[in-house]
Phi, psi and omega in degrees: 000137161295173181297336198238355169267324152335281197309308178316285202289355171306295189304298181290351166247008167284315204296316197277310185293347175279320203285344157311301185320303170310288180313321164308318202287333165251026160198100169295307183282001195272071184341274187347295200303284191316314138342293165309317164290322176274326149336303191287318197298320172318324200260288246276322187275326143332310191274328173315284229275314184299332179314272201300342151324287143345278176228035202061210180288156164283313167222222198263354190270322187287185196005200066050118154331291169319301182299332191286299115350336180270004145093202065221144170278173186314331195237021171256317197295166172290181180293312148227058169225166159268000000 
């Protein structure tokens, strides 16, 4: 996967797994639901790391100060790479 298909399917399944979190806070007991959340969270921690593989940290809490900064910054990259 490129970098904006990453970001894309990253993004919808952080999403899902928050709005599962929410929906959890009011149905302590809904197995399913609970399944299902850990299931998002799994995948949502899969898609990071190949990311950051790929194309390093996402933000300043992933890797080394140092990757973080040595760039290429948000406005260095090309248009569709990393």
């Amino acid at each position: 996967m490129d970098k904006k298909s990453l970001l894309k399917e990253l993004s919808a399944v952080e999403f899902a797994a928050w709005e599962l979190h929410l929906y959890l806070d009011t149905h302590k007991c809904d197995e399913k639901a609970l399944e299902m959340s850990r299931k998002y969270n799994d995948r949502a921690r899969e898609l990071r790391v190949e990311y950051e593989e790929l194309c390093g940290p996402l933000n300043y809490t992933t890797g080394s100060g140092e990757s973080w900064i040595k760039g290429p910054w948000p406005w260095e990259y090309k248009e569709c790479g990393c």
